[in-house]
C-alpha positions in Angstrom: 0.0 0.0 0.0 2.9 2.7 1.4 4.4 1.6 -2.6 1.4 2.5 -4.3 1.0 5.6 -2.4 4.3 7.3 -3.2 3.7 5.9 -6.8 0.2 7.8 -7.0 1.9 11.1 -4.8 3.1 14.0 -7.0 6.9 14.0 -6.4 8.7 16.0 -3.5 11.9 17.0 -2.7 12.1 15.5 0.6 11.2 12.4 -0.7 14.9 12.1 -2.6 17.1 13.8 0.4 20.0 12.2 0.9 22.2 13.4 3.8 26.2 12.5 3.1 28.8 12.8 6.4 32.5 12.5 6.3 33.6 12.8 2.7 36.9 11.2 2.6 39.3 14.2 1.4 41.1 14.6 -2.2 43.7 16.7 -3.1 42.4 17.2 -6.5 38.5 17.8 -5.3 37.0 20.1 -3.2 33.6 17.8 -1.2 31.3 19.6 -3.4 32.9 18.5 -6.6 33.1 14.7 -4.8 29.0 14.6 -4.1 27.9 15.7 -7.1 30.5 13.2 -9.6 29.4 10.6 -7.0 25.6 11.0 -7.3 26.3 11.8 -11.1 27.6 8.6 -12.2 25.9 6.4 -9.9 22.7 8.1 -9.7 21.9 10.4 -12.8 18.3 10.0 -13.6 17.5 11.3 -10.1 20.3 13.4 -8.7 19.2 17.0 -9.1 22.0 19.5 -6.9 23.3 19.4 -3.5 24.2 21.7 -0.9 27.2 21.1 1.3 27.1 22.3 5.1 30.1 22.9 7.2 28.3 24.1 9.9 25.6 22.2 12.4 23.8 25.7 13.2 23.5 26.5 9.1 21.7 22.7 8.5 19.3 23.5 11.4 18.2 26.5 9.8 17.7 25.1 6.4 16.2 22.5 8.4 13.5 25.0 9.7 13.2 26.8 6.0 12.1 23.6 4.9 9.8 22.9 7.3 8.4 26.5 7.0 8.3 26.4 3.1 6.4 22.9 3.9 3.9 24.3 5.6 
């Protein structure tokens, strides 16, 4: 039933979030440019941006905006 819901539920964002901790680091890459060719080659029909966070207090207030913008 919960497969034929979210087939039948117009699509959302928070349906497809993936939170991504301790990127292992590369001389030649900054993190951002390591997410996206991640996602990019092993996800590319679905992977649509990312955003990265270096900061707890910055991901609790996009947190909130996205509950807000929910709402």
């Amino acid at each position: 039933m919960r497969l034929h819901f979210l087939a039948s539920e117009r699509r959302r964002p928070d349906q497809f979030t993936v939170h991504v901790r301790n990127v292992p680091p590369d001389a030649d890459e900054s993190v951002s440019e390591l997410v996206e060719h991640f996602f990019l080659v092993n996800h590319p029909d679905y992977y649509l941006t990312h955003k990265v966070v270096y900061d707890a207090k910055q991901l609790s207030s996009l947190v909130a905006k996205k509950k807000k913008n929910q709402n």
